[in-house]
C-alpha positions as a Markdown table, in Angstrom:
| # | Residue | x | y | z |
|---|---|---|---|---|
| 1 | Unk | 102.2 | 96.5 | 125.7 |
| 2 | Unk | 103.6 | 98.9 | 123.3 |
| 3 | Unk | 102.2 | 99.8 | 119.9 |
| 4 | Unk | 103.7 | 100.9 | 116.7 |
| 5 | Unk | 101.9 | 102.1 | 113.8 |
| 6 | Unk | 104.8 | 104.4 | 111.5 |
| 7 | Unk | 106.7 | 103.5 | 108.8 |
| 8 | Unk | 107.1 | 103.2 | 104.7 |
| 9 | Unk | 106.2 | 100.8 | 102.4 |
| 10 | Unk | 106.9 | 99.8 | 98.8 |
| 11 | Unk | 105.7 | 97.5 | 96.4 |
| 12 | Unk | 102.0 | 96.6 | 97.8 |
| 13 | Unk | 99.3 | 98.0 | 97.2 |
| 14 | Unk | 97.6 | 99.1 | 100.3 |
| 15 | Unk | 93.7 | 97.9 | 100.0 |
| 16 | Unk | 92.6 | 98.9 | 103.8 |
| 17 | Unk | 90.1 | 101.6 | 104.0 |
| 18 | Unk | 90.7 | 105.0 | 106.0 |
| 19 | Unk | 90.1 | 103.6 | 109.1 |
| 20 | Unk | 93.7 | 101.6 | 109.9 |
| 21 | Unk | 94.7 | 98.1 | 111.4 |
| 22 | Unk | 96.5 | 98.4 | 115.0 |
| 23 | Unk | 99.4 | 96.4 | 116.7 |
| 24 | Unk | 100.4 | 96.3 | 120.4 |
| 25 | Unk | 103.2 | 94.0 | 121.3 |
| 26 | Unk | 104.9 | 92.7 | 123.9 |
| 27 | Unk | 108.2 | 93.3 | 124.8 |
| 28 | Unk | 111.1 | 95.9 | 125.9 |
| 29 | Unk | 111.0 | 98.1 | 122.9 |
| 30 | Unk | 113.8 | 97.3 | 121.5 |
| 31 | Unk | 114.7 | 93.6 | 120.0 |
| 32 | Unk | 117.2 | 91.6 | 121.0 |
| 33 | Unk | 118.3 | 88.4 | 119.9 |
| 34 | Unk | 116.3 | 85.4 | 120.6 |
| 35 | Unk | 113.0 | 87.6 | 121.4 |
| 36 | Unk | 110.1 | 86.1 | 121.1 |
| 37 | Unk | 107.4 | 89.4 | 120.4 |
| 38 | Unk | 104.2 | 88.8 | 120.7 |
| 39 | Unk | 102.2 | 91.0 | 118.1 |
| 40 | Unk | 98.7 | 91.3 | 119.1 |
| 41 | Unk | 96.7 | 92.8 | 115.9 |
| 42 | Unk | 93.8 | 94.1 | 115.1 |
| 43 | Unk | 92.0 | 94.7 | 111.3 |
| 44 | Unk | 90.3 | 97.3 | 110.5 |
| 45 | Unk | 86.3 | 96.9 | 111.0 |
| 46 | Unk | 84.8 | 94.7 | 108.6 |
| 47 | Unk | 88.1 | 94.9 | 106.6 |
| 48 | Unk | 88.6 | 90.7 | 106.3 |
| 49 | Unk | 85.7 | 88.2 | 105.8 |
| 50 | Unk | 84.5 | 86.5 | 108.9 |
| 51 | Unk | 86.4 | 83.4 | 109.4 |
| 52 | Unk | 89.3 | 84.7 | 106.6 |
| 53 | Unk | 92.8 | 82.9 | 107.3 |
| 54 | Unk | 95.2 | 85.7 | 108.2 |
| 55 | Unk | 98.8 | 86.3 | 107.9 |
| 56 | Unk | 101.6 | 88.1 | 108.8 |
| 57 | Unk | 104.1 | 88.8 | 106.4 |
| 58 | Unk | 107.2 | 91.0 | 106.2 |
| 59 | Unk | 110.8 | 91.4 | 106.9 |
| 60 | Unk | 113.6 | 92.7 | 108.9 |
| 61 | Unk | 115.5 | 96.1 | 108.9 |
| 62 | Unk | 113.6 | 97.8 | 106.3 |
| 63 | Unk | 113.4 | 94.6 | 104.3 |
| 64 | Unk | 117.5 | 95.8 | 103.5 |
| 65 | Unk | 118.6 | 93.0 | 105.6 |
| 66 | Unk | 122.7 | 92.6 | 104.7 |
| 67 | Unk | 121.4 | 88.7 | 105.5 |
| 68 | Unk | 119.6 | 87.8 | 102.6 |
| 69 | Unk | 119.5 | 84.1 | 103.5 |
| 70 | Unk | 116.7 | 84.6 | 105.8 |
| 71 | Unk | 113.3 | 84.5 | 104.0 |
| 72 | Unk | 110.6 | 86.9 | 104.8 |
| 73 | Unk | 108.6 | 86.4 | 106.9 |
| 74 | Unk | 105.2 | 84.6 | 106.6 |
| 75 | Unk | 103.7 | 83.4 | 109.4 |
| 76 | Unk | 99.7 | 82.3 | 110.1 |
| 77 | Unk | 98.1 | 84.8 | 113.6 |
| 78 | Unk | 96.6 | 82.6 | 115.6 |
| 79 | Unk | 93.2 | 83.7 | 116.9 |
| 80 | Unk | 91.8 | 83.1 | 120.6 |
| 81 | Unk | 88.7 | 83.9 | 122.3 |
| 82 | Unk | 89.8 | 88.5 | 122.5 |
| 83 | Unk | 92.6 | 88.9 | 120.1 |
| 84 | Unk | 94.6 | 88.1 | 116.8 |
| 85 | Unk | 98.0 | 87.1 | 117.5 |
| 86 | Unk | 101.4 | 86.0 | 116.5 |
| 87 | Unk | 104.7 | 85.4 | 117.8 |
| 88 | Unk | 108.0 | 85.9 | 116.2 |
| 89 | Unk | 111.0 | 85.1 | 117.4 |
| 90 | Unk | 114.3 | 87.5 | 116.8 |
| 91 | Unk | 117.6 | 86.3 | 114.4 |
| 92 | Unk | 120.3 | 87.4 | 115.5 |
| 93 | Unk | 120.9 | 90.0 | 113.0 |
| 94 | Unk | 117.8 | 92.0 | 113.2 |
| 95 | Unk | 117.0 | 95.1 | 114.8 |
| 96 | Unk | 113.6 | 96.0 | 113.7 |
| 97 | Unk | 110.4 | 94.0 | 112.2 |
| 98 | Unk | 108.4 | 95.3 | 109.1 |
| 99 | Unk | 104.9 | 94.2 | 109.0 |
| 100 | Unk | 101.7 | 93.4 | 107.3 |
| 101 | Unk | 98.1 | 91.7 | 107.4 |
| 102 | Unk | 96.5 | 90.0 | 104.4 |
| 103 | Unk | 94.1 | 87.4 | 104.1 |
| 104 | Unk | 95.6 | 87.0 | 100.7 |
| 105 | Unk | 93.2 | 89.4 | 99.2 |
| 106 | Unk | 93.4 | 92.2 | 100.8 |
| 107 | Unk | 96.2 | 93.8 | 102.2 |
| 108 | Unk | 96.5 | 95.8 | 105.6 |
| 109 | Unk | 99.8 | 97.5 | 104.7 |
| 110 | Unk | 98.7 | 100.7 | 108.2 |
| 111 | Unk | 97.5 | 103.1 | 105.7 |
| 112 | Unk | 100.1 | 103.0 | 103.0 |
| 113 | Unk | 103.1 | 102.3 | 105.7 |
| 114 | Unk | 104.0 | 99.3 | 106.9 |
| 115 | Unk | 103.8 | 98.4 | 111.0 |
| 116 | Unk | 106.8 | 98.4 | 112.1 |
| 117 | Unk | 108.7 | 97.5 | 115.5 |
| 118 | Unk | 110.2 | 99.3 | 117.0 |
């Protein structure tokens, strides 16, 4: 797995505390079309409610996309028995993912930057 935890945001206000959300994926660090990445995730302590529906949101190439016909991204992580998950497959124009958590109160926007792969 490979993690990621750099980048800028705009827009959102970031509500996690100090202590920041991680993200390992897999994959071959860099995307290719077609990719499905695996984005294993994890909140910071005590930062969602128990039981709190959680999503991953966010765009491609900086959100600066030239293909503005593609909606971001908004996708439920799935949860099993050790980690929070969720798999997103590639377009064929992207070269880099731009993340974030929320449970739709709070946001986990990494500290004030967004996650970002790769």
């Amino acid at each position: 797995r490979m993690t990621s935890d750099i980048g800028l945001s705009d827009g959102l206000q970031d509500t996690a505390p100090a202590a920041r959300g991680h993200i390992e994926y897999e994959g071959k660090g860099s995307l290719e079309v077609g990719d499905a990445v695996k984005i294993f995730y994890t909140p910071p302590k005590d930062f969602f409610r128990d039981g709190a529906q959680i999503i991953c949101a966010g765009g491609y190439d900086g959100w600066s996309s030239e293909n503005f016909d593609i909606p971001p991204l908004r996708l439920p992580v799935m949860r099993d028995r050790e980690s929070l998950y969720v798999t997103i497959t590639i377009p064929n124009f992207a070269r880099a993912l731009n993340l974030f958590f929320s449970d739709g109160i709070k946001y986990d926007l990494n500290g004030g930057a967004l996650y970002h792969i790769p």
